[in-house]
C-alpha positions in Angstrom: -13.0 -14.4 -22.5 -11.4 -16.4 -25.8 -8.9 -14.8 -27.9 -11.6 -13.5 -30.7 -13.5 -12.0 -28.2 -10.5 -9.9 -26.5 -9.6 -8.6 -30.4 -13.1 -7.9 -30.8 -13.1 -5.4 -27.6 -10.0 -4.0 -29.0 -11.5 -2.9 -32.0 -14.4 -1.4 -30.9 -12.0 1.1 -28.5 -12.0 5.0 -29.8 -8.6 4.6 -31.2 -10.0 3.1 -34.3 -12.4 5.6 -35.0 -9.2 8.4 -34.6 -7.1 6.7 -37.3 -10.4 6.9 -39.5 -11.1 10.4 -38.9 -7.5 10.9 -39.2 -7.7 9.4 -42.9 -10.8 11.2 -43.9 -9.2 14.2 -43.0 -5.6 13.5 -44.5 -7.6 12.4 -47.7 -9.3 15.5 -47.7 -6.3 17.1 -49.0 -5.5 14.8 -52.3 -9.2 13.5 -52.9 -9.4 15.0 -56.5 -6.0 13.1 -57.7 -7.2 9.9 -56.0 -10.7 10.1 -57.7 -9.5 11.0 -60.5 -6.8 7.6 -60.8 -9.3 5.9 -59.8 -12.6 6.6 -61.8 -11.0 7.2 -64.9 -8.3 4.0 -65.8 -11.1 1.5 -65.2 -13.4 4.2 -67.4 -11.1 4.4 -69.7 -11.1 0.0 -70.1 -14.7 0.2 -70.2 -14.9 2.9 -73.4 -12.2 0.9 -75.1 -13.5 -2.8 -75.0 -16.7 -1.6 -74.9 -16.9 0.5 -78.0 -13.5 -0.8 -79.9 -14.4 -5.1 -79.1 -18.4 -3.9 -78.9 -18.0 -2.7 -82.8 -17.0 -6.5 -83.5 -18.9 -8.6 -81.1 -22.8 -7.1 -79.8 -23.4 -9.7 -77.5 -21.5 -12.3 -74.9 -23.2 -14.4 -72.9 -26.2 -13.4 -73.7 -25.7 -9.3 -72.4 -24.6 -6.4 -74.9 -20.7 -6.1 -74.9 -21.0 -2.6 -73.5 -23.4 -3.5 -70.6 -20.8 -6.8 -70.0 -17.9 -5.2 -69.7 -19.5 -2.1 -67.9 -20.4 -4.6 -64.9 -16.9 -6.2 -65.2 -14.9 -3.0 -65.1 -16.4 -2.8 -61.6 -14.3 -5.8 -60.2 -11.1 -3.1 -62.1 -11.9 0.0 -60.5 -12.4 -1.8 -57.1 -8.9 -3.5 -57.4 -7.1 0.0 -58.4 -8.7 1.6 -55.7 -7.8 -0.7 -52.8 -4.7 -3.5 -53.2 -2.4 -0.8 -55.3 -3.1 2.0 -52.7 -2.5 -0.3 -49.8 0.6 -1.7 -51.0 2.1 1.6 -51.7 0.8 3.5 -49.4 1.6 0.8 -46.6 5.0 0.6 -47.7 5.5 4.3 -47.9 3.9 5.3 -44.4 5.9 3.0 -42.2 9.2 3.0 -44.2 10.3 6.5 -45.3 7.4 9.1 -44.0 7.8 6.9 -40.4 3.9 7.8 -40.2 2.8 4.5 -38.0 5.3 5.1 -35.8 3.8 8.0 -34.5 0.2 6.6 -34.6 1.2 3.7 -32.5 2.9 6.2 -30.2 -0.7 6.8 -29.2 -2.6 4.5 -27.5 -3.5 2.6 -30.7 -2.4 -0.9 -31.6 -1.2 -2.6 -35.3 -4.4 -4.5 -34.9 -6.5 -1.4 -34.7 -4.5 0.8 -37.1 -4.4 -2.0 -39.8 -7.8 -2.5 -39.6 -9.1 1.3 -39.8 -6.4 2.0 -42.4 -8.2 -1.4 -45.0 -12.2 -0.2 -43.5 -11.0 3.5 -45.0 -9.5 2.1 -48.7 -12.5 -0.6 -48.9 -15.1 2.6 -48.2 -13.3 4.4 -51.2 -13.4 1.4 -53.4 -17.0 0.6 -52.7 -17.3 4.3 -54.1 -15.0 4.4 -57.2 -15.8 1.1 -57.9 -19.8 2.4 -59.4 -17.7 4.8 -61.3 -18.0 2.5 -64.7 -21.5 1.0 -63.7 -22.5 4.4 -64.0 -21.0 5.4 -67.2 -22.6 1.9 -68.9 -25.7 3.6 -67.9 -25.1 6.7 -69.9 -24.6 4.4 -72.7 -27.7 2.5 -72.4 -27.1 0.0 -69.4 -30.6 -0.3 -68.2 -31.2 0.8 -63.8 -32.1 -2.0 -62.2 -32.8 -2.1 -57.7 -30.1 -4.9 -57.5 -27.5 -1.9 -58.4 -28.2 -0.8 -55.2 -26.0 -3.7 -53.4 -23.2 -2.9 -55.8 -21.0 -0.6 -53.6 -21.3 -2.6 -50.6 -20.4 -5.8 -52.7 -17.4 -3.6 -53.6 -16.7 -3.1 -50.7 -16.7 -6.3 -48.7 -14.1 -7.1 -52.1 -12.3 -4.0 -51.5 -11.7 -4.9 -47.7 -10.1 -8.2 -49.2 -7.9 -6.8 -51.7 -7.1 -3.7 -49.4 -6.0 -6.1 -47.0 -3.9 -8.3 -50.0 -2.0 -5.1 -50.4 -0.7 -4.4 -47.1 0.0 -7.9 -47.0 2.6 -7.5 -50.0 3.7 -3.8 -48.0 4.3 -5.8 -45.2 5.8 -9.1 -46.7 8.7 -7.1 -49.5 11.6 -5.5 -48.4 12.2 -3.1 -51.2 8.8 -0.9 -53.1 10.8 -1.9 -56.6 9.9 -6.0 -55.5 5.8 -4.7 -55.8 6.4 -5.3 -59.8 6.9 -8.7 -59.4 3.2 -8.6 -58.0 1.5 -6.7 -60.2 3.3 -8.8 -62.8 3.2 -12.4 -61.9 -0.1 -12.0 -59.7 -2.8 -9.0 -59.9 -2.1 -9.6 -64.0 -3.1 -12.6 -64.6 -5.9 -12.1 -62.2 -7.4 -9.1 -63.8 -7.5 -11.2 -67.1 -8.9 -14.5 -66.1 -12.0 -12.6 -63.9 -14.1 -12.5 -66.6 -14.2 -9.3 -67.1 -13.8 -8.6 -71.1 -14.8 -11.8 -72.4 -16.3 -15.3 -70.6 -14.5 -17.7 -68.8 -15.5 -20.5 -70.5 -13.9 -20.2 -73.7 -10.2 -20.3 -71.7 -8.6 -23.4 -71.3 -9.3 -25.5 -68.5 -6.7 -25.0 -66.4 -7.6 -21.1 -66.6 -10.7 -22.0 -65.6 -10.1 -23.6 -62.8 -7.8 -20.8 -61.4 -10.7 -18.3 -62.2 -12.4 -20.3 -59.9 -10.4 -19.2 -57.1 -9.9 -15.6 -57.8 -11.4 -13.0 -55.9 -11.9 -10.8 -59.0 -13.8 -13.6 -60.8 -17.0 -13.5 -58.0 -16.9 -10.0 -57.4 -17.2 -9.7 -61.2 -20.0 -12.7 -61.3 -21.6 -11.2 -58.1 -21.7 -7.9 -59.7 -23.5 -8.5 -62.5 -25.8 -11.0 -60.6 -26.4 -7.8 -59.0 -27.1 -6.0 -62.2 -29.2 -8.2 -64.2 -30.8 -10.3 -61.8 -29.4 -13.1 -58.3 -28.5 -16.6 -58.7 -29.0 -17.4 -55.3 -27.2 -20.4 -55.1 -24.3 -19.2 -57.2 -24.4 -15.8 -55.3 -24.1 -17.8 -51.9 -20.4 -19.2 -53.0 -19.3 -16.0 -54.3 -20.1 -13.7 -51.7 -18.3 -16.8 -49.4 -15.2 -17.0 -51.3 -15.4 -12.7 -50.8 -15.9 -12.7 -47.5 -13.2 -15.8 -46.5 -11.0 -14.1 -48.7 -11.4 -10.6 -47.0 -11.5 -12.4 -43.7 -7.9 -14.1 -44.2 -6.4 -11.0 -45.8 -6.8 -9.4 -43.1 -6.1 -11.8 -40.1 -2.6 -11.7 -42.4 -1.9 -8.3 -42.9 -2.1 -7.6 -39.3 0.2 -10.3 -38.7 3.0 -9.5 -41.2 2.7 -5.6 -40.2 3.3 -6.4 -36.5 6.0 -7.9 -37.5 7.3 -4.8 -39.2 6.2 -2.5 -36.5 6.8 -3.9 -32.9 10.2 -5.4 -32.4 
């Protein structure tokens, strides 16, 4: 039996399915504050590009401002729901509440507790992450089936940046060093996705880092979803998702073994 196919048995033992229920039911208690963090920042993006830049520009690329930036949003509300909680959360559970210590106490492994703990925060952001698609439709963004494959697109992304996060838990010594991420890394991100205004217009070397950002093809993949698949296009950018996802993950278990098993 290869290496992949001994981690794959591992994974499918009960003691990822406890640290799951275990989450469900520990979320259970703070689930309105979460939401809440959650839905409304990304909302709150959505009503002020949409309606302050929408007043000044109706169109961009062809879409109304509000039903563009509704479908972008998505690619914010999936990133605030999955790398920020990770990272902090990580960082907070193994260092000062000493939480994965008593998990792996139990007959469960860093593999299997890393993985359940990413599966739970990418099921929440495939969630929150409709949270603006579904406010653009109150202001006129028009149903469409394809909408349908939204939440599990955010959530193959949310699995990736879930994963990014305990990466950074895993990697920094100190919860103050997370600035310099959200600073020098999720920032500039965020802005060069494509999700307030077109890539194109950037200069080129903006363009070709939005190439290999994550939040640039969930954003594209999104509103392929939304207004109709490029397949070819669509092929790439659910790639770079899932490769992305894929390595995340591969790493975070990695760095948090590391922190975990001497």
């Amino acid at each position: 039996m290869s290496a992949q196919q001994r981690r794959l048995g591992r994974l499918e033992r009960p003691a990822l399915m406890g640290v799951l229920v275990r989450e469900i039911i520990n979320f259970a208690s703070f689930w309105r504050s979460s939401t809440f963090s959650a839905t409304v920042e990304p909302t709150v993006y959505l009503l002020a590009f949409g309606f302050g830049f929408g007043s000044l520009v109706s169109t961009v690329g062809g879409y109304d401002y509000v039903e563009y930036v509704g479908t972008g949003t998505v690619a914010t509300a999936v990133l605030f729901s999955s790398a920020f909680p990770a990272m902090f959360g990580t960082f907070i559970k193994y260092k000062f509440q000493r939480t994965y210590d008593a998990i792996l106490a139990a007959p469960v492994d860093t593999e299997e507790l890393v993985t359940a703990e990413v599966l739970w925060l990418s099921v929440r952001a495939g969630t929150y992450g409709c949270a603006p698609m579904l406010v653009a439709i109150a202001f006129g963004l028009d149903p469409s089936w394809g909408m349908l494959l939204v939440p599990f697109i955010a959530m193959i992304a949310g699995f990736g940046w879930a994963s990014f996060g305990t990466v950074i838990a895993g990697v920094m010594k100190s919860i103050d060093n997370f600035n310099y991420v959200t600073s020098a890394v999720l920032t500039p991100l965020f802005l060069v996705a494509g999700t307030f205004f077109p890539i194109d217009g950037l200069p080129q070397w903006a363009q070709v880092l939005a190439q290999i950002n994550p939040l640039y093809h969930l954003v594209e993949l999104v509103r392929h979803a939304v207004f109709g698949f490029e397949p070819g296009a669509d092929l790439i950018h659910l790639g770079v998702l899932v490769a992305f996802a894929l390595l995340m993950w591969r790493l975070a278990i990695h760095f948090m073994e590391k922190k975990l098993i001497d």
